[in-house]
C-alpha positions as CSV (number, residue, x, y, z in Angstrom):
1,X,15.4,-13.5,-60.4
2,X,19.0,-12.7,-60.5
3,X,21.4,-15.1,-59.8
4,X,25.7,-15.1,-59.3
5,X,27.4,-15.9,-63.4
6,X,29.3,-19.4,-62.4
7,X,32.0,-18.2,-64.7
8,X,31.6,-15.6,-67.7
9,X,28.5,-13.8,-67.8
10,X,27.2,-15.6,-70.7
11,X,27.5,-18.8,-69.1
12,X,24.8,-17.7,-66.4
13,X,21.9,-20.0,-66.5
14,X,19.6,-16.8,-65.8
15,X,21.3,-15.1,-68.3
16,X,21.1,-18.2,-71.2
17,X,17.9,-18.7,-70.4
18,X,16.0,-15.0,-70.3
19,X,17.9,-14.6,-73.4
20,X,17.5,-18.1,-75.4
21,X,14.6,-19.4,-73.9
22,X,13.2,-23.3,-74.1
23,X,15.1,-23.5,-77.7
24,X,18.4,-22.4,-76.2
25,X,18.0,-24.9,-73.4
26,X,17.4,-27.9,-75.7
27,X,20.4,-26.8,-78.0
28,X,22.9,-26.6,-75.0
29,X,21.5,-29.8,-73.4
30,X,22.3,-31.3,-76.7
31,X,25.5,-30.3,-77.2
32,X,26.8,-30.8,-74.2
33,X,26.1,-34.5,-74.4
34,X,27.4,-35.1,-77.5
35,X,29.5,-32.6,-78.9
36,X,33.0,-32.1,-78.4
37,X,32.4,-27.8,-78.2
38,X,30.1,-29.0,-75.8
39,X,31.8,-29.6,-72.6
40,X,32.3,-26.2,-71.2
41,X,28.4,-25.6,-70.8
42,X,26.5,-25.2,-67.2
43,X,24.1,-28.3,-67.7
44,X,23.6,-29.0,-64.6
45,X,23.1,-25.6,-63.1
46,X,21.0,-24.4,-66.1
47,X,18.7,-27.5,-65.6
48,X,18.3,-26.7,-62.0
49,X,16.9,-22.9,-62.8
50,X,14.9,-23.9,-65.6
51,X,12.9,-26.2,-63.3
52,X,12.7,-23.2,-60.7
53,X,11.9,-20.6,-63.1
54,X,8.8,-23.2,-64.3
55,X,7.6,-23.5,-61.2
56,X,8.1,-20.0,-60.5
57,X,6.1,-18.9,-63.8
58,X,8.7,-16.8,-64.7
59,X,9.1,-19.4,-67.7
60,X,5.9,-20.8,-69.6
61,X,6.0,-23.8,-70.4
62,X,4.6,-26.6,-68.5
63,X,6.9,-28.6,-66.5
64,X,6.1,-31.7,-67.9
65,X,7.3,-31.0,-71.7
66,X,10.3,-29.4,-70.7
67,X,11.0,-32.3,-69.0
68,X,10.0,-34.6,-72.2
69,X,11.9,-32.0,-74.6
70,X,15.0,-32.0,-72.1
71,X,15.4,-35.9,-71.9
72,X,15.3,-36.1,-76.0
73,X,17.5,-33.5,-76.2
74,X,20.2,-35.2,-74.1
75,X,19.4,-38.6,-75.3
76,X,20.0,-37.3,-78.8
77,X,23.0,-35.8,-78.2
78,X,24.7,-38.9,-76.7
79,X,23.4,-40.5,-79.8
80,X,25.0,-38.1,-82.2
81,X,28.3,-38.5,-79.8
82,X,28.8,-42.3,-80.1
83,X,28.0,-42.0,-83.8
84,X,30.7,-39.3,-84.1
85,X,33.3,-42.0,-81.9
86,X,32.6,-44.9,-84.3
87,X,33.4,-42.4,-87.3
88,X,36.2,-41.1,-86.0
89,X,37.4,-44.1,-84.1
90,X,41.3,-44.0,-82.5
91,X,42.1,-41.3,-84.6
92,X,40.5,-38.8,-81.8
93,X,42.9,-39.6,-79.4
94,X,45.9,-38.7,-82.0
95,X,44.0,-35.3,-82.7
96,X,46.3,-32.5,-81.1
97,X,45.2,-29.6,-78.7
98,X,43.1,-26.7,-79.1
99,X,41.2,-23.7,-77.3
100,X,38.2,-26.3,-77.4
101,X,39.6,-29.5,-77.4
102,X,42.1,-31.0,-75.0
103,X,43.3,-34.4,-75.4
104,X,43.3,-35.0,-71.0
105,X,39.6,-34.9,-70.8
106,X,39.4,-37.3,-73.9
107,X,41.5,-39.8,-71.9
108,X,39.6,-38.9,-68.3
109,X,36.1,-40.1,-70.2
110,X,38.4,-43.1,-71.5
111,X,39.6,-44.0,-67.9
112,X,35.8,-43.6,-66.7
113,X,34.2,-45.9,-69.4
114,X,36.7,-48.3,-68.9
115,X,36.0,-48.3,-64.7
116,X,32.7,-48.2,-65.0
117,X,31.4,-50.1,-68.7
118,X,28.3,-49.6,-69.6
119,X,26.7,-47.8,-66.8
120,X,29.4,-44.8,-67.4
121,X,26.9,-43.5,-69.7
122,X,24.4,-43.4,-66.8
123,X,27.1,-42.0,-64.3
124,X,28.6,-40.0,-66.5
125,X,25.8,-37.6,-67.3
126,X,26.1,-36.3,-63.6
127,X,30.0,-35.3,-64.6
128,X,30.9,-32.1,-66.5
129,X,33.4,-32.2,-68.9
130,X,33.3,-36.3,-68.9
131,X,29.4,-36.5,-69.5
132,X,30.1,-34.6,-73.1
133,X,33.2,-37.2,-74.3
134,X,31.6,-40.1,-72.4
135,X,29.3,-41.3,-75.4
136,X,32.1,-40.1,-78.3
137,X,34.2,-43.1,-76.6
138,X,31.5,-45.6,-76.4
139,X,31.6,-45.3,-80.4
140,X,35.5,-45.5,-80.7
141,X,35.1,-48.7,-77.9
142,X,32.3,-50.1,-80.7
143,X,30.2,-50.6,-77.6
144,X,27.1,-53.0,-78.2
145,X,24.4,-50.7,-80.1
146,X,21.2,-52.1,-77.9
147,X,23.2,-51.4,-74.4
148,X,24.5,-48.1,-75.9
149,X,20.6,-47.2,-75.9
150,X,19.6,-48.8,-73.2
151,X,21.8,-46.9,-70.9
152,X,21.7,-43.9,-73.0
153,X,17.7,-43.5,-72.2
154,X,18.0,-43.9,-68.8
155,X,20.8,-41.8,-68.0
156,X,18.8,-39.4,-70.1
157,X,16.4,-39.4,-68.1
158,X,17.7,-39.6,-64.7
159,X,19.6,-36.3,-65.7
160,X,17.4,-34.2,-67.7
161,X,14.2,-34.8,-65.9
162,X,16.1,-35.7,-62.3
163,X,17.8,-32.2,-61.9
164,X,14.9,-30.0,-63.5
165,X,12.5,-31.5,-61.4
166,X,15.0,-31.0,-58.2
167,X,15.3,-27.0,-59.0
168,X,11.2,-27.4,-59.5
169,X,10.4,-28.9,-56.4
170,X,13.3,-26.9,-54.2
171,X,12.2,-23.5,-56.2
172,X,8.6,-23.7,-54.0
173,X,10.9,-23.3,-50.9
174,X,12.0,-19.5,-49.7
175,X,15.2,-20.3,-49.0
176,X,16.0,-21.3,-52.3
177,X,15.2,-18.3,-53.5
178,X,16.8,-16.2,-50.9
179,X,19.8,-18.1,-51.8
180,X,19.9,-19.2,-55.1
181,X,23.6,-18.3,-55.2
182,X,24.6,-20.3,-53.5
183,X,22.9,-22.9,-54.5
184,X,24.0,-22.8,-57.5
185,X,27.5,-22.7,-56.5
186,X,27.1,-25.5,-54.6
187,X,25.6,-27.7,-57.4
188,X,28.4,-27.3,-59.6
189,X,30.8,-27.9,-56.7
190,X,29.1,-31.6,-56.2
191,X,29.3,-31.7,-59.9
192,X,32.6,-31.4,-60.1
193,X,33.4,-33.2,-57.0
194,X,33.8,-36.5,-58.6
195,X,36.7,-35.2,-61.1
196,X,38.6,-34.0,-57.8
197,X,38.2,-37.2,-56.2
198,X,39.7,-39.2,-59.4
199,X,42.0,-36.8,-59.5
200,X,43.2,-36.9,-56.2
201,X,43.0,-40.9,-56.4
202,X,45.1,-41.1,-59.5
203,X,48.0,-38.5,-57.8
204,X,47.7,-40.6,-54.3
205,X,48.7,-43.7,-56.9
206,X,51.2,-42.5,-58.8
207,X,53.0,-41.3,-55.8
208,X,52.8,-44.5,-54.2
209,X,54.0,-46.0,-57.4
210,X,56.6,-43.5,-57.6
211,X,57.9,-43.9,-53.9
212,X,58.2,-48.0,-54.2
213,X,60.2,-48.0,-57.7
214,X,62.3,-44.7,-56.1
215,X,62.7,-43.4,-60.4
216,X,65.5,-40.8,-58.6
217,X,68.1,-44.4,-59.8
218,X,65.4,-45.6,-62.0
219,X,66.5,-49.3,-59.7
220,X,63.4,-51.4,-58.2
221,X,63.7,-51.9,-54.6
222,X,64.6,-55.1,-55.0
223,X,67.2,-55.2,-57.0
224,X,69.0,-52.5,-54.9
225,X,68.9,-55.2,-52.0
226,X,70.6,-58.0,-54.3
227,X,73.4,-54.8,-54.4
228,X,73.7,-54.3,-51.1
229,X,74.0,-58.1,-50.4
230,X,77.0,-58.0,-52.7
């Protein structure tokens, strides 16, 4: 099966997988939920093609154990994440920029957990970027251990074994295969939908913010009125 690189050539999920196999699966899965390197990897598109490649034969595992190894893999990598936040605790959001590490998506997981509480760990693992630093700010927030795990499991699950058995039950269809491009493309485009929606959300606000305090005098509205008056 070929399919279209979403990116660099070595970030193809064909590509990872023909060349990496089940272990290289589990070892991305796991470090893109927990470690900060982590967050640049196609989860959610490699997922989708592993379970299509199962159900295809092309890979030979049985789809149930990928599945099991999958969800263990993520729910250990969370784990290994929030242990790294309580370690490191505020200091990671003092730690300065780099090729792998940007302080922006450190704060975007921060803004998420603090919408959402505990279930960001759940919502979060459908997320790039704020799926992988998600868990890391759980352990800086000291978030309750048993709800930590709780909602670790079953986002683990949801995740790992929700999207591998989507590209395993869509692989049986023709037109997935005829089209596997595109649906690839169009899995990491509702992937990162909800980053383009905060995004937008946040710039609506601040301009609305912006336009009511008028920052070109740096004068509330208000207070220019009281002027006027005078």
């Amino acid at each position: 099966m070929n399919t279209l690189a979403l990116g660099p050539s070595w970030l193809d999920p064909d590509y990872l997988l023909e060349q990496f196999g089940l272990i290289g699966l589990l070892v991305i899965v796991f470090a893109e939920s927990g470690l900060l390197i982590g967050f640049f990897l196609p989860g959610d598109s490699l997922l989708f093609t592993t379970g299509l490649l199962v159900t295809t034969g092309v890979l030979d595992t049985p789809l149930w154990l990928v599945c099991t190894l999958v969800c263990l893999a993520a729910i250990i990598g969370d784990q290994v994440g929030y242990l790294f936040g309580r370690k490191v605790g505020p200091a990671l959001f003092k730690r300065p920029d780099s090729r792998l590490f940007k302080q922006e998506n450190v704060e975007k997981a921060h803004d998420f957990f603090e919408k959402y509480g505990p279930k960001s760990l759940v919502l979060a693992r459908f997320v790039p970027i704020v799926r992988t630093f998600t868990p890391i700010i759980a352990g800086v927030s000291r978030m309750n251990y048993r709800s930590f795990i709780t909602f670790n499991i079953i986002g683990g699950v949801l995740w790992g074994a929700g999207v591998t058995l989507l590209g395993a039950s869509l692989g049986k269809v023709e037109f997935v295969h005829k089209n596997i491009e595109a649906i690839l493309i169009l899995i990491v485009l509702i992937s990162v939908l909800p980053i383009v929606v905060e995004y937008l959300r946040a710039r609506s606000k601040n301009k609305k913010a912006a336009a009511a305090g008028d920052p070109s005098d740096g004068t509330p509205p208000s207070s220019r009125g009281r002027h006027a008056k005078r």
